[in-house]
C-alpha positions in Angstrom: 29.1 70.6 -13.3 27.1 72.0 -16.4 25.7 74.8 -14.7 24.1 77.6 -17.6 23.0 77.6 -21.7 22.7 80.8 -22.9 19.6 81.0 -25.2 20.9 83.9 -26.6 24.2 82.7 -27.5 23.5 79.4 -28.2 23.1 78.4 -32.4 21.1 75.2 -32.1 24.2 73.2 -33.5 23.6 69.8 -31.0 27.2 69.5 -30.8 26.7 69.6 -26.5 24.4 66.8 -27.0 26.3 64.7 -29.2 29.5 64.9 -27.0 28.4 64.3 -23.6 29.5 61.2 -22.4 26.8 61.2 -19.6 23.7 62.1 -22.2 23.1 65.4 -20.0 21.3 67.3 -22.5 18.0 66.8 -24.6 17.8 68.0 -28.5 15.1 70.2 -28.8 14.1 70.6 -32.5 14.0 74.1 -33.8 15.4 75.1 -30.3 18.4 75.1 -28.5 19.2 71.7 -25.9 18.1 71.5 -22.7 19.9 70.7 -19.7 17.3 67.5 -18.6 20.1 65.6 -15.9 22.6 68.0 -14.6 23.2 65.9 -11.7 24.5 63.3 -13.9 27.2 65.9 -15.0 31.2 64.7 -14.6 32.5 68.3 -15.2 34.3 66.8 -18.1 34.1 70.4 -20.1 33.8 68.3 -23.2 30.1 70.1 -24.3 32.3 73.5 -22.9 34.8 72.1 -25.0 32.6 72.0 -28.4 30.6 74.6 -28.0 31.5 76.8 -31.4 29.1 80.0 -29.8 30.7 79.8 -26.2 27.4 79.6 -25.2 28.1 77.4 -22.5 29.6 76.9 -18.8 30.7 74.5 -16.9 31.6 75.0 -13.4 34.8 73.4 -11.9 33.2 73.2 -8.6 29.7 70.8 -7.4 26.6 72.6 -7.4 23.2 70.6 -7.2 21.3 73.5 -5.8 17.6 74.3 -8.1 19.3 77.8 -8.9 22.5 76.6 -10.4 21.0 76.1 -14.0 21.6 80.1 -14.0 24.6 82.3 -13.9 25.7 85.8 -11.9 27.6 88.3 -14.0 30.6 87.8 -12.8 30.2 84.0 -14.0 29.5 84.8 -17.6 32.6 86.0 -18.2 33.7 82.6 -17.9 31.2 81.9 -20.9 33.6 79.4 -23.4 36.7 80.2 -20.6 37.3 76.2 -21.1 37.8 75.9 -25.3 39.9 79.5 -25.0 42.1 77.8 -22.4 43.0 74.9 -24.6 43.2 76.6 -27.4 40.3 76.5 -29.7 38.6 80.0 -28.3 37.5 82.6 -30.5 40.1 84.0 -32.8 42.2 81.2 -32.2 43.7 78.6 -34.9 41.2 75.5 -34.1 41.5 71.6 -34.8 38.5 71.3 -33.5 37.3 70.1 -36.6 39.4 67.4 -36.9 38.1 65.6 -33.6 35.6 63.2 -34.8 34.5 62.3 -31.6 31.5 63.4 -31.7 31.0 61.0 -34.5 30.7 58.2 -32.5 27.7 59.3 -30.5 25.2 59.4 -33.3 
């Protein structure tokens, strides 16, 4: 389950909100996205996924508790754990760009 969106990390870019599958998040102009319907989060990683400031994390496990929109430090080192896993981490030769996925949600 999305479970934390850095503020201080996160660059505004909308990519979260264009690839959820389960329209989770809400643009915010000039700011970054909010997390509006967590509980309608599948834990598919795909914002995780996307997210080019690993600004984001997703939790493998259920969580619908009020506090689970923040994270303890030992989570945030977990911060963009899902895109370095598959390969398109930081430092790492992406093809991220050539997914067009996100495409189809506009």
């Amino acid at each position: 389950m999305i479970k934390y969106l850095d503020p201080e990390k996160c660059i505004t870019c909308n990519l979260c909100v264009k690839v959820c599958p389960t329209n989770v998040f809400d643009k915010v102009t000039g700011s970054q996205p909010v997390i509006a319907r967590q509980e309608d989060c599948q834990t598919c990683f795909m914002c995780e996924l996307y997210c080019p400031a690993d600004a984001l994390y997703v939790s493998p496990l259920p969580d619908n508790t009020a506090e689970s929109l923040t994270i303890s430090r030992e989570e945030e080192a977990f911060l963009g754990s899902y895109r370095l896993a598959v390969g398109w981490g930081k430092d790492q030769e992406t093809t991220a760009v050539d997914d067009l996925y996100h495409e189809l949600k506009k």
